[in-house]
C-alpha positions in Angstrom: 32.1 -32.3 -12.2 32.6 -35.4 -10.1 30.0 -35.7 -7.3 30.8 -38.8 -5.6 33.3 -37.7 -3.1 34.2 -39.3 0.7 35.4 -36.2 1.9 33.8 -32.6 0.5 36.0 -29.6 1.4 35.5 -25.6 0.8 37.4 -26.0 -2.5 35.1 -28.6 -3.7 31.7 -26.4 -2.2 33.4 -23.3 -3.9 33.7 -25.3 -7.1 30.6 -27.4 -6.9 28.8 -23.6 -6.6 30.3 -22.3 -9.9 29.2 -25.9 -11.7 25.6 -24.8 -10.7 26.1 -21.2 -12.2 27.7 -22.5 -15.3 24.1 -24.8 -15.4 21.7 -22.1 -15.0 18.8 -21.6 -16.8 18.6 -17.8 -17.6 15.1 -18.4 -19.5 13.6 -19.9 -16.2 14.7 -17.5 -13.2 12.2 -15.1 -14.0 9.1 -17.4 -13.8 10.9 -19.3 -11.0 10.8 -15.8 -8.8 7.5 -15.0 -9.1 6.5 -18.8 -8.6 8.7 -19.6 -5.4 9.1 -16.2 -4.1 12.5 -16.7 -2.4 14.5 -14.1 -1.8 17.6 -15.7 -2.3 19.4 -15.6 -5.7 18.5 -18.0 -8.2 20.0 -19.9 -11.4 16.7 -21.4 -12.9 18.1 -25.0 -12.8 14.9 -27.5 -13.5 14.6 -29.6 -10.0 14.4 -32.9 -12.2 17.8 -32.3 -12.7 18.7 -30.9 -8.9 17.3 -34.3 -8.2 20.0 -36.1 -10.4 22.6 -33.8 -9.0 21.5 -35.0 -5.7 21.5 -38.9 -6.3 24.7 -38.5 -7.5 26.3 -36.9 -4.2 24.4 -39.7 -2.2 26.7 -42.3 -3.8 29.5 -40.8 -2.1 29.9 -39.1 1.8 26.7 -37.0 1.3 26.8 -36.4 5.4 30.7 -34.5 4.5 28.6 -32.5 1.9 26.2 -31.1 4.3 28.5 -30.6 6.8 29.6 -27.3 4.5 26.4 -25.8 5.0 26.2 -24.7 1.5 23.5 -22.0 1.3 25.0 -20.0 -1.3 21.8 -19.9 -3.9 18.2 -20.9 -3.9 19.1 -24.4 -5.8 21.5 -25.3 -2.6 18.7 -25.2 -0.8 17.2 -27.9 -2.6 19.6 -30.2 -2.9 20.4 -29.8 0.9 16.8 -31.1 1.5 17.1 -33.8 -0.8 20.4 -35.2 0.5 18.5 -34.5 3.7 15.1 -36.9 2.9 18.1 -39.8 3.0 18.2 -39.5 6.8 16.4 -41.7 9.1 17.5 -41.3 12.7 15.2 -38.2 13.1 17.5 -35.8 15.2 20.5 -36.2 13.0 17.6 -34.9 10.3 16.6 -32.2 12.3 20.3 -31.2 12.9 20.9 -30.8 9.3 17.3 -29.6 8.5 18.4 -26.3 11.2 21.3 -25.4 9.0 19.4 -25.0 5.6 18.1 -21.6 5.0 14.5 -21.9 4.1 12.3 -18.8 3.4 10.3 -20.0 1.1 7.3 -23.0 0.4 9.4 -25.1 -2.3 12.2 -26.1 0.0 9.5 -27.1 2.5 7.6 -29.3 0.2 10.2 -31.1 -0.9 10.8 -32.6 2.3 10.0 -36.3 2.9 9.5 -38.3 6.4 9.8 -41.8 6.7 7.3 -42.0 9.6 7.1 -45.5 9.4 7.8 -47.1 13.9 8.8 -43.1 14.8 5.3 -42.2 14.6 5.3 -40.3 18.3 8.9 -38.9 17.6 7.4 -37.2 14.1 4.4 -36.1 16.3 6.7 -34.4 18.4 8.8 -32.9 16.2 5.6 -31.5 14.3 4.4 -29.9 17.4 7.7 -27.9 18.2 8.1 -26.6 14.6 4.4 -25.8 14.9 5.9 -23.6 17.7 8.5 -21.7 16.1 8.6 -18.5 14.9 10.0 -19.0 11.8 6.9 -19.1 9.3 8.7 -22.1 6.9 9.5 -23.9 10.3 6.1 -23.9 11.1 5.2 -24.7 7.5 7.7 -27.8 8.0 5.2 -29.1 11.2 2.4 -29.2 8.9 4.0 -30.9 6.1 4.9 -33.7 9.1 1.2 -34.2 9.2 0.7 -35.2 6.3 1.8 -38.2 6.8 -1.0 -39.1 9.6 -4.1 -38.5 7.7 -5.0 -42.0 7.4 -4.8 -42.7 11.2 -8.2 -44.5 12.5 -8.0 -42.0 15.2 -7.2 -38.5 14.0 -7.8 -36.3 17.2 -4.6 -35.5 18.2 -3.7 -34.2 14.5 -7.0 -32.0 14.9 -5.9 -30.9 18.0 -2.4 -29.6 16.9 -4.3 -27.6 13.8 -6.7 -26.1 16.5 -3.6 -24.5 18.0 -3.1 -22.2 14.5 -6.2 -20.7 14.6 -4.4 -17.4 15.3 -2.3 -18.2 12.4 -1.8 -15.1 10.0 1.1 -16.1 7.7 -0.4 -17.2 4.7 2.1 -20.2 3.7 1.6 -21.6 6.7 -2.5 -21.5 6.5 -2.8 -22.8 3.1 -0.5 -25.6 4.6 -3.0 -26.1 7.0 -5.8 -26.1 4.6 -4.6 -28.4 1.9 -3.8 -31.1 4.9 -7.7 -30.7 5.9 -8.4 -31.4 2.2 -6.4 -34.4 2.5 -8.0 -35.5 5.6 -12.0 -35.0 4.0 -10.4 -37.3 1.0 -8.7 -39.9 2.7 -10.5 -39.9 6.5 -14.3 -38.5 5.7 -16.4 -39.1 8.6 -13.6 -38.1 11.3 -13.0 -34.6 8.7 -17.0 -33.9 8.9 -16.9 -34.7 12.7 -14.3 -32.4 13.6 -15.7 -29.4 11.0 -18.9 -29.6 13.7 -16.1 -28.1 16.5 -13.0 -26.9 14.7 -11.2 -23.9 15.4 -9.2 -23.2 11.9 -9.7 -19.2 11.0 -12.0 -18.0 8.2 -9.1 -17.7 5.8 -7.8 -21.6 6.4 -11.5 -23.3 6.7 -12.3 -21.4 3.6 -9.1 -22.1 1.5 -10.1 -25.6 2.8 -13.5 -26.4 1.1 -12.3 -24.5 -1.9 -9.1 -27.3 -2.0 -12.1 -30.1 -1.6 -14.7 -28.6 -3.8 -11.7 -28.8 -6.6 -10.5 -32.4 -6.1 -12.1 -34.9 -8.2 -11.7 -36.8 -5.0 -14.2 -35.3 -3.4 -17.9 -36.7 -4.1 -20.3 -34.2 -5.5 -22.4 -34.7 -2.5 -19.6 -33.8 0.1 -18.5 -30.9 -1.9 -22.1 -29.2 -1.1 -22.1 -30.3 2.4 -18.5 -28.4 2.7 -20.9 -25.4 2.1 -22.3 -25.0 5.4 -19.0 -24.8 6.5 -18.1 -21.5 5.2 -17.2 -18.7 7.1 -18.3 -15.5 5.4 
């Protein structure tokens, strides 16, 4: 099928959608359920090659293509957010990030910000999806702050976190403790600082140290100084 359009209309959604069943990978869909946990339909289609589907409708009007709102399986999904990750002005991104169905982690993660002079915007909009009620929303604000955990001054980021410490949704706590892992790798003294005072729940500090006590970027040392961290 031709991907490069300048103008995508229902026929070419309608046919683009039956291109992606006649794809599928019937020998994947299983695993891919119990991985991603979606409960939209799925076709199994490998994302290396939703990823060359995607760079293919970016040569063309890839703006006309999400216009459709095409939410019709799981692997839609994905390609929405990868056409997506081409957007810089950020509220024409958040625009199109509102009409993508998301209920599950993989559509989050494959999100990408280009941060880079719209730091405060980025701030902002992590703070509002932090706010929302949707679980993968809020998922989404985390994912945003990943992109700060180099920053010589890290307390507003540690201030945003403190907010979840009512948090119960588990996609969005394990969010919450894999960014905190990233922060003791990359930013040390400011992560050990802020574990004197935090306010993350048992379940996220915990899933937290376990992340660090894993990496191989983690020193020895550090890893049993996480210890007295542990909530039991």
């Amino acid at each position: 099928m031709n991907l490069i359009k300048e103008n995508w209309n229902n026929n070419d959604i309608e046919e683009f959608n039956k291109y992606l069943k006649s794809i599928k990978r019937e020998d994947k869909i299983e695993f891919a359920k119990k991985t991603i946990n979606t409960n939209m339909e799925l076709l199994g289609i490998p994302t290396p090659d939703l990823r060359k589907i995607a760079k293919e409708i970016i040569k063309g009007n890839y703006i006309s293509y999400l216009e459709k709102t095409n939410n019709k399986y799981y692997e839609n999904t994905i390609i929405n957010v990868l056409l997506i990750n081409n957007i810089n002005d950020i509220e024409t991104k958040k625009q199109y990030i509102s009409k993508v169905v998301i209920d599950n982690w993989a559509t989050v993660d494959i999100m990408t910000f280009k941060i880079k002079g719209k730091e405060k915007q980025y701030l902002e909009l992590a703070k509002e999806y932090i706010k929302n009620n949707n679980t993968f929303i809020r998922r989404i604000g985390v994912r945003i702050l990943f992109n700060y955990t180099a920053l010589t001054d890290l307390t507003e980021i540690f201030e945003i976190i403190d907010t979840l410490y009512s948090e119960e949704e588990y996609y969005v706590n394990m969010a919450v403790a894999w960014l905190m892992c990233e922060i003791v790798i990359k930013n040390r003294d400011q992560a050990f600082e802020y574990l004197k005072h935090h306010k993350l729940n048992k379940f996220t500090i915990n899933k937290a140290i376990s992340k660090c006590r894993d990496s191989y970027r983690v020193s020895q040392e550090d890893k049993e100084k996480l210890k007295e961290y542990r909530i039991k």
